[in-house]
Every structure is written in structure tokens, then in C-alpha cells.
Biopython code that builds the backbone (N, CA, C, O; Angstrom):
import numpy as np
from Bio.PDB.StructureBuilder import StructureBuilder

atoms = [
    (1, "UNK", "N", (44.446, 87.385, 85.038)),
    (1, "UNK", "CA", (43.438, 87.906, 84.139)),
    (1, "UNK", "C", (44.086, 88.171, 82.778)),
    (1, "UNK", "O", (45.236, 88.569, 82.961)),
    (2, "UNK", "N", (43.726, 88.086, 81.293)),
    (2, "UNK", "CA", (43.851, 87.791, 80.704)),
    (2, "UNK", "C", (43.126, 89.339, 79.660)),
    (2, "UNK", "O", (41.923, 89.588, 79.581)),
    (3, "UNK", "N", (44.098, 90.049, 79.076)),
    (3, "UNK", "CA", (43.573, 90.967, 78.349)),
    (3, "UNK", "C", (43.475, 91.000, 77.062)),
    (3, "UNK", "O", (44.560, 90.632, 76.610)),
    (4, "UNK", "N", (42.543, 91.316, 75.993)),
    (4, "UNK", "CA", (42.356, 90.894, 75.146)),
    (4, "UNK", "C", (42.367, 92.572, 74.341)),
    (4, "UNK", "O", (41.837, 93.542, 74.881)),
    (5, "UNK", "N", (43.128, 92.646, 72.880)),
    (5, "UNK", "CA", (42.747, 93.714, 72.285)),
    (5, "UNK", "C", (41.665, 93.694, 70.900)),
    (5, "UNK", "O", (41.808, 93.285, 69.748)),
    (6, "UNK", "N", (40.435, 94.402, 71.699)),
    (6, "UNK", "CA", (39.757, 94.392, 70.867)),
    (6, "UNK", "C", (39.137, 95.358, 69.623)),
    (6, "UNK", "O", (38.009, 95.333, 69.131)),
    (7, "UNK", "N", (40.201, 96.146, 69.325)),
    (7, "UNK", "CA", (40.102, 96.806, 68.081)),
    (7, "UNK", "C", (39.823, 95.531, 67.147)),
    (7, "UNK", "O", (39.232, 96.034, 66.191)),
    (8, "UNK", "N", (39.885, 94.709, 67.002)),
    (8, "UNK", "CA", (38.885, 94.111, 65.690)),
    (8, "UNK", "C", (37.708, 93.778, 65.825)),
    (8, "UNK", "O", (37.142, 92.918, 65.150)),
    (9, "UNK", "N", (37.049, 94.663, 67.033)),
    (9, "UNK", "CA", (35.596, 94.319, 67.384)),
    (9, "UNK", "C", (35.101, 95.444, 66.596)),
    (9, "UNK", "O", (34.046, 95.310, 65.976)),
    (10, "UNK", "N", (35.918, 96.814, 66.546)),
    (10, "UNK", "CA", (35.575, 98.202, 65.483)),
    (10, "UNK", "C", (34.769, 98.428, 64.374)),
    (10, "UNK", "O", (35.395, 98.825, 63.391)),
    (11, "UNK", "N", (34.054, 98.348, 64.290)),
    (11, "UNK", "CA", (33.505, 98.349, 62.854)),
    (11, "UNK", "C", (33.600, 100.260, 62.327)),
    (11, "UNK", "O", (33.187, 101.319, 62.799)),
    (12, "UNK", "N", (34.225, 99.921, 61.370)),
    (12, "UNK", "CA", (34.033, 101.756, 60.644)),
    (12, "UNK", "C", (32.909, 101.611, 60.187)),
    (12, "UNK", "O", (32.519, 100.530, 59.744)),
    (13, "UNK", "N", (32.079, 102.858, 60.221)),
    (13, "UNK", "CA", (30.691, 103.349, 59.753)),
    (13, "UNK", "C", (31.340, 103.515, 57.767)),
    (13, "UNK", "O", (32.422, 103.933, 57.354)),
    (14, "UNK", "N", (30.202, 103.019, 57.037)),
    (14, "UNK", "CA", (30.108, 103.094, 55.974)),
    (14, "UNK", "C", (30.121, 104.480, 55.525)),
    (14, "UNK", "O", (29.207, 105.205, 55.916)),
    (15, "UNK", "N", (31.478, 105.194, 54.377)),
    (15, "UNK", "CA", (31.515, 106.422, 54.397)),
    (15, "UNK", "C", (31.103, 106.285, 52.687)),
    (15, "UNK", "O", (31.547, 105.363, 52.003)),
    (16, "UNK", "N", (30.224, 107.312, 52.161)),
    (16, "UNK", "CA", (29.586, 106.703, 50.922)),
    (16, "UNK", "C", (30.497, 107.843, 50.293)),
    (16, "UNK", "O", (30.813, 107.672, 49.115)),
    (17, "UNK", "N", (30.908, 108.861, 50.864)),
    (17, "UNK", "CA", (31.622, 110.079, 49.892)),
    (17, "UNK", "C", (32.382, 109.823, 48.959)),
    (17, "UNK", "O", (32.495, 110.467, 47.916)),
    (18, "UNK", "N", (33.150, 108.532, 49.383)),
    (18, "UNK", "CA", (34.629, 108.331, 48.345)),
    (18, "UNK", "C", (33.625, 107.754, 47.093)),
    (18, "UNK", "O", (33.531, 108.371, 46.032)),
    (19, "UNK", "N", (32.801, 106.337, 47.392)),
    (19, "UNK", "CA", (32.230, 105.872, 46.454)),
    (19, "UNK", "C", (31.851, 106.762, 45.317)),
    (19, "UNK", "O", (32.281, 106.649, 44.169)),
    (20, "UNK", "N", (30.640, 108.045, 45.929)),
    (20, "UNK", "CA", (30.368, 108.939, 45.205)),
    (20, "UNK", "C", (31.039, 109.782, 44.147)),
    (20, "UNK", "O", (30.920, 110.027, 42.946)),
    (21, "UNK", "N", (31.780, 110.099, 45.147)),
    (21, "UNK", "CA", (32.734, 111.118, 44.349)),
    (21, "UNK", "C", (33.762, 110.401, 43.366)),
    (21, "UNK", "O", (34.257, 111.119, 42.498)),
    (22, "UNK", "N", (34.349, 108.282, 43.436)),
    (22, "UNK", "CA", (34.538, 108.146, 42.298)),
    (22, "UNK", "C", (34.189, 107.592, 41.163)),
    (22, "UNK", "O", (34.810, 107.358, 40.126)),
    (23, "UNK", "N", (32.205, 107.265, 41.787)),
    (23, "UNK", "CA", (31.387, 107.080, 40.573)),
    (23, "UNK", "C", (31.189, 108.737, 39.820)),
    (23, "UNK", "O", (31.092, 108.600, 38.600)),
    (24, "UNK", "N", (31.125, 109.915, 40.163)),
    (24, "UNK", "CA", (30.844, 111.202, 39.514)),
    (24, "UNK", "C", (32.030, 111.466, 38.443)),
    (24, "UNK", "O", (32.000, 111.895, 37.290)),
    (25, "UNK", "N", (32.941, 111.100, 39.166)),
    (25, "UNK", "CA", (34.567, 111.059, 38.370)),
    (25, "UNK", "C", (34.539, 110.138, 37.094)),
    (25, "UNK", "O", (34.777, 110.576, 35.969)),
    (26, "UNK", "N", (34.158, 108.525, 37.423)),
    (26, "UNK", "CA", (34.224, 108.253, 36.106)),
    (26, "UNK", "C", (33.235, 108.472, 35.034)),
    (26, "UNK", "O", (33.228, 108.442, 33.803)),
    (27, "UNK", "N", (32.057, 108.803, 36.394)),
    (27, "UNK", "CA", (30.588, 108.993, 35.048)),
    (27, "UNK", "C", (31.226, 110.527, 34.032)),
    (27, "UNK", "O", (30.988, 110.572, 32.825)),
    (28, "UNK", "N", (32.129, 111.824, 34.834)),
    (28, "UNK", "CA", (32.462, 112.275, 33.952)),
    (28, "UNK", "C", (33.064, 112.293, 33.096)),
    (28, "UNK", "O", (33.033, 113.130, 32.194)),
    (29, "UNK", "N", (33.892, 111.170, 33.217)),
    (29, "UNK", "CA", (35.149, 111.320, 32.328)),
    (29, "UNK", "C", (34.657, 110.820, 30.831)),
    (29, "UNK", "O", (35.183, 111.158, 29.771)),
    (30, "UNK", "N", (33.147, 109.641, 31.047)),
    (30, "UNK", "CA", (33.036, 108.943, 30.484)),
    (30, "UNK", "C", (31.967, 109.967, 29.295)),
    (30, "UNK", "O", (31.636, 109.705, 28.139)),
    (31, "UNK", "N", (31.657, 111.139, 30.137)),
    (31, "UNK", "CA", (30.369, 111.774, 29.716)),
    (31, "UNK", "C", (31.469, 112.621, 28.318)),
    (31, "UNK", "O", (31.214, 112.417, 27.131)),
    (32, "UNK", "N", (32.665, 113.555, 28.778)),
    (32, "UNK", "CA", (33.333, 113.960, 28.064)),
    (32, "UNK", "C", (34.083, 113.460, 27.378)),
    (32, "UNK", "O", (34.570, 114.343, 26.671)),
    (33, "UNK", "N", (34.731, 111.969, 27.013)),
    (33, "UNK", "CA", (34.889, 111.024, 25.773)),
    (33, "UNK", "C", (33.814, 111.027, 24.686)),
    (33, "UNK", "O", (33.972, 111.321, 23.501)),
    (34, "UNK", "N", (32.684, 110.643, 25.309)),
    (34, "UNK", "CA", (31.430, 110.462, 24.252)),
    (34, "UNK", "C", (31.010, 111.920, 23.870)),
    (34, "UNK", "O", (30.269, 112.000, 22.890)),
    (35, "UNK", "N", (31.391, 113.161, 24.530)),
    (35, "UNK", "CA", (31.516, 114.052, 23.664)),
    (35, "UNK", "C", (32.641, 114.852, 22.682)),
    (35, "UNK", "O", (32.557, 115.699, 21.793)),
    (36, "UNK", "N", (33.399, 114.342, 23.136)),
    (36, "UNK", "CA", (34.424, 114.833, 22.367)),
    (36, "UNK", "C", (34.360, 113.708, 20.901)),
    (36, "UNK", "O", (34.718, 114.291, 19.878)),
    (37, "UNK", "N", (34.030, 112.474, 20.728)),
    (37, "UNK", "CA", (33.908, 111.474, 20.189)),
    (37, "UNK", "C", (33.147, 111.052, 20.136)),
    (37, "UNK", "O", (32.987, 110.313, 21.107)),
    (38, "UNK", "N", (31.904, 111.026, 19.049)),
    (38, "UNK", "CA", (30.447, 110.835, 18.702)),
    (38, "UNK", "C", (30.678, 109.104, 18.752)),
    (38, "UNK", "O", (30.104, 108.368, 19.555)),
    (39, "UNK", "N", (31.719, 108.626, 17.630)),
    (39, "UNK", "CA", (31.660, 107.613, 18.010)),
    (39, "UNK", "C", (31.750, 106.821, 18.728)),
    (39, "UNK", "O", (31.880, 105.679, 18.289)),
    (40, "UNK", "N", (31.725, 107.042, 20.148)),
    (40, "UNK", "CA", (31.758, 106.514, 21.484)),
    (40, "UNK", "C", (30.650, 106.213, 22.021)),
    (40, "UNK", "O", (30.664, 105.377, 22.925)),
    (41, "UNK", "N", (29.337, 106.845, 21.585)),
    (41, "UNK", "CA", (28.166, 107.091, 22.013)),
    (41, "UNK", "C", (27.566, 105.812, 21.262)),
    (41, "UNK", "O", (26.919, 106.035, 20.239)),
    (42, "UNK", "N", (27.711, 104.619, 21.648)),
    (42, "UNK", "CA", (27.075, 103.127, 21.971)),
    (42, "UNK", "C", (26.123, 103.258, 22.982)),
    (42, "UNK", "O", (26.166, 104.276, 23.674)),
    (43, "UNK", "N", (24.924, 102.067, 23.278)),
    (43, "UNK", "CA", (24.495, 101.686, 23.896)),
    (43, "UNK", "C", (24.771, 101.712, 24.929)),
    (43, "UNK", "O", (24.235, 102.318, 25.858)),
    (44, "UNK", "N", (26.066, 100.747, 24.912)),
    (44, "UNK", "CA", (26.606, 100.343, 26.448)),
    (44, "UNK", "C", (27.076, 101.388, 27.217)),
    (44, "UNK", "O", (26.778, 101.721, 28.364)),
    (45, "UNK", "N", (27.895, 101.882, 26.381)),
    (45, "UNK", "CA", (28.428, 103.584, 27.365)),
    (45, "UNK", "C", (27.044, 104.297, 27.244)),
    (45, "UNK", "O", (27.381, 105.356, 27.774)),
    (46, "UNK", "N", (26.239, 104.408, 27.051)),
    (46, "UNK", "CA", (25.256, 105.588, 27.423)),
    (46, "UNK", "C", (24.325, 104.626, 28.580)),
    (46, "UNK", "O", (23.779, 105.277, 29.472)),
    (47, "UNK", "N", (24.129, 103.078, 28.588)),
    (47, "UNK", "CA", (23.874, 102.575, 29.577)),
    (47, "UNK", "C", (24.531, 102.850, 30.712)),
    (47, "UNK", "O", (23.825, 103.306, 31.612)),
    (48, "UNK", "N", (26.083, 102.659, 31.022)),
    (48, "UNK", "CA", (27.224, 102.915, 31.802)),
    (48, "UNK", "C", (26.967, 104.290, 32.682)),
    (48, "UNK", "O", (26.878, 104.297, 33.910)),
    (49, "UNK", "N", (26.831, 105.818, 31.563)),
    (49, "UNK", "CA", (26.018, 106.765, 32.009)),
    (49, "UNK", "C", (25.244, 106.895, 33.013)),
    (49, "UNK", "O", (25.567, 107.101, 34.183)),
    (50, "UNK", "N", (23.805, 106.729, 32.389)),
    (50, "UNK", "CA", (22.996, 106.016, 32.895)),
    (50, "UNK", "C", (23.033, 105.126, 34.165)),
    (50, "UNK", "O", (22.383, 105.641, 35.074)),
    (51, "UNK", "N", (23.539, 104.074, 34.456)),
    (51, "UNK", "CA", (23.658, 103.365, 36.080)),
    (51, "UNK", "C", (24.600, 104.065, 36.695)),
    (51, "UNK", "O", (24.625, 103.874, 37.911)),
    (52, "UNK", "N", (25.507, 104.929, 36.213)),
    (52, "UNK", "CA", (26.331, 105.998, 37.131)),
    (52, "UNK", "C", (26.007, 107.133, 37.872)),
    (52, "UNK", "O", (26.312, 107.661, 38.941)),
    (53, "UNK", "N", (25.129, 107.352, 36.721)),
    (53, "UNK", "CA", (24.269, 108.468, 37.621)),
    (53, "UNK", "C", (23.260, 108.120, 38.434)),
    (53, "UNK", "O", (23.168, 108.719, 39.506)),
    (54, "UNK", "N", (22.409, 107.205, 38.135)),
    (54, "UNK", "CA", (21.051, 106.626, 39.035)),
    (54, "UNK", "C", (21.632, 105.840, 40.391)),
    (54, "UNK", "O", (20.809, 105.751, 41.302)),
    (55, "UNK", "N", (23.157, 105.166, 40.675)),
    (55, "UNK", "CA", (23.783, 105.049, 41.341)),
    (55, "UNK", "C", (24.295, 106.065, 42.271)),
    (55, "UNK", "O", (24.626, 105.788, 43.424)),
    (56, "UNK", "N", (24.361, 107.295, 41.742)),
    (56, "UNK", "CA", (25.031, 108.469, 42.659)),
    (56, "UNK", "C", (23.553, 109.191, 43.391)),
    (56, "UNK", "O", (23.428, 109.560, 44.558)),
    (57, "UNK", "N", (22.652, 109.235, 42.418)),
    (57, "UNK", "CA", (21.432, 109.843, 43.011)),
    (57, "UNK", "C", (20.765, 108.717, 43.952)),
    (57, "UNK", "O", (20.008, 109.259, 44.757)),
    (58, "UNK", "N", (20.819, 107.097, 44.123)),
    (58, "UNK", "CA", (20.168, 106.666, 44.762)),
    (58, "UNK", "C", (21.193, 106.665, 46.283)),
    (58, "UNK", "O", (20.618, 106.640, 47.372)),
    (59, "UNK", "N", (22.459, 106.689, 46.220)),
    (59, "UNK", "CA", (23.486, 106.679, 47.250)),
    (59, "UNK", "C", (23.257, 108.199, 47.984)),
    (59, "UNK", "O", (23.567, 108.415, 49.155)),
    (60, "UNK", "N", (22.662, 109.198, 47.082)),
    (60, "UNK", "CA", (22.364, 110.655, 47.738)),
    (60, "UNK", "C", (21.299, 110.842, 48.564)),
    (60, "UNK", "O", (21.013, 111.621, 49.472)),
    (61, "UNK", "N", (20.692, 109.749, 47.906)),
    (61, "UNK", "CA", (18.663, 109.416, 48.911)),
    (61, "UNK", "C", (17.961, 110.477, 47.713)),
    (61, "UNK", "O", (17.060, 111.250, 48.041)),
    (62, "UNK", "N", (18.256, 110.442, 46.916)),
    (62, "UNK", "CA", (17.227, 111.707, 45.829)),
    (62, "UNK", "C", (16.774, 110.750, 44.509)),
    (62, "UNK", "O", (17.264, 109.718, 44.050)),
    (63, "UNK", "N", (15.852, 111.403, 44.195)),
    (63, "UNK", "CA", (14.851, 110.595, 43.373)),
    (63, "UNK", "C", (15.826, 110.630, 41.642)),
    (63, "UNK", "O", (16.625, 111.514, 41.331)),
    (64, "UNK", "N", (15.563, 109.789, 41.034)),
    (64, "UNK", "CA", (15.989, 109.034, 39.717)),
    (64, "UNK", "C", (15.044, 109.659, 38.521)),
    (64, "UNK", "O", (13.850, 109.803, 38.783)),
    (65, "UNK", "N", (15.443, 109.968, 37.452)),
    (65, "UNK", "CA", (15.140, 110.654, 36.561)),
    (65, "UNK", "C", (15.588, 109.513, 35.318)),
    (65, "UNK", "O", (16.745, 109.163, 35.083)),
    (66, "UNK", "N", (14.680, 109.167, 34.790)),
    (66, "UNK", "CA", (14.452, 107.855, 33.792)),
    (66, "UNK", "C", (15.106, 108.452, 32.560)),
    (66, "UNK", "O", (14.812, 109.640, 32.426)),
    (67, "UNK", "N", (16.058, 107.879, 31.446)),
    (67, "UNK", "CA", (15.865, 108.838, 30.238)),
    (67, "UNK", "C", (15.090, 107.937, 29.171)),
    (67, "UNK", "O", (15.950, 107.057, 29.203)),
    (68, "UNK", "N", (14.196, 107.457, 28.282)),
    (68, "UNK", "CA", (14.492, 107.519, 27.428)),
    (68, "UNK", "C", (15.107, 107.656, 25.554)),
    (68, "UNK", "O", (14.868, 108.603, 24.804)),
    (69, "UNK", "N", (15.840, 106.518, 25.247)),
    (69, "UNK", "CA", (16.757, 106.662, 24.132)),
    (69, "UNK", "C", (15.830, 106.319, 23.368)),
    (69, "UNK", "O", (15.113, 105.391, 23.742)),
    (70, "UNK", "N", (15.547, 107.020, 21.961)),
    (70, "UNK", "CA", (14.855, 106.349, 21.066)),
    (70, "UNK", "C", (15.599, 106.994, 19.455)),
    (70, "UNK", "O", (15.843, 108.135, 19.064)),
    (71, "UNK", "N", (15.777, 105.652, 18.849)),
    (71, "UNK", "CA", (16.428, 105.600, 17.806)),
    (71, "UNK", "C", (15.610, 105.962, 16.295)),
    (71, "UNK", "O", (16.229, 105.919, 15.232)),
]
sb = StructureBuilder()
sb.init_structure("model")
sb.init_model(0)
sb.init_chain("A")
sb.init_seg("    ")
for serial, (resi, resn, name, xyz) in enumerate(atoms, 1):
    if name == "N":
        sb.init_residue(resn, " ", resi, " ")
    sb.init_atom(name, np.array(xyz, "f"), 0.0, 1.0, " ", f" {name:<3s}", serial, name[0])
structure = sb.get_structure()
């Protein structure tokens, strides 16, 4: 008989915490550049913002809060 090891049959359960916690990390870091530095506050980084956070709230199961920008 013939034994087989099947730990690569394992699947780990999807753990979303790390994701979370290092989309919150860069959405902050990114939040306190653009304040410390007006001129940082582009489009794209306030877009960046923006899908960082609607990313952390949709990974939480909680509802999305639209902003917006008007020039």
C-alpha cells in the first residue's frame, strides 16, 4: 500500500485582516503626505484615497460612502 502526503490537498481559508490592515496603512500614510503637502493633493492620489478606502469598507461587508470632488 502506497501512502501519499496530502498536505497539498490544504487549502488555508482566506484571511482578509493582513490585506486590510495594509490597505488602512497605506491609505494612511497617503492621507498624511497630502496633508502635510497641499501639493500632493492631485486627482490621482485623492482617487488612490478614495479606492482605498471603498476597498477596506467593501472587504469589511459595510456600505460605501461616495465623495464628490468638485473644482
Amino acid at each position: 500500500m502506497i501512502r501519499t502526503d496530502r498536505k497539498y490537498n490544504q487549502k488555508k481559508a482566506d484571511d482578509r485582516t493582513a490585506r486590510i490592515a495594509a490597505m488602512e496603512q497605506e491609505r494612511d500614510e497617503l492621507v498624511d503626505r497630502m496633508f502635510d503637502h497641499p501639493e500632493l493633493c492631485t486627482e490621482e492620489n485623492i482617487r488612490r484615497v478614495n479606492y482605498l478606502s471603498s476597498q477596506v469598507e467593501i472587504m469589511r461587508g459595510k456600505m460605501i460612502y461616495n465623495v464628490n470632488i468638485n473644482y
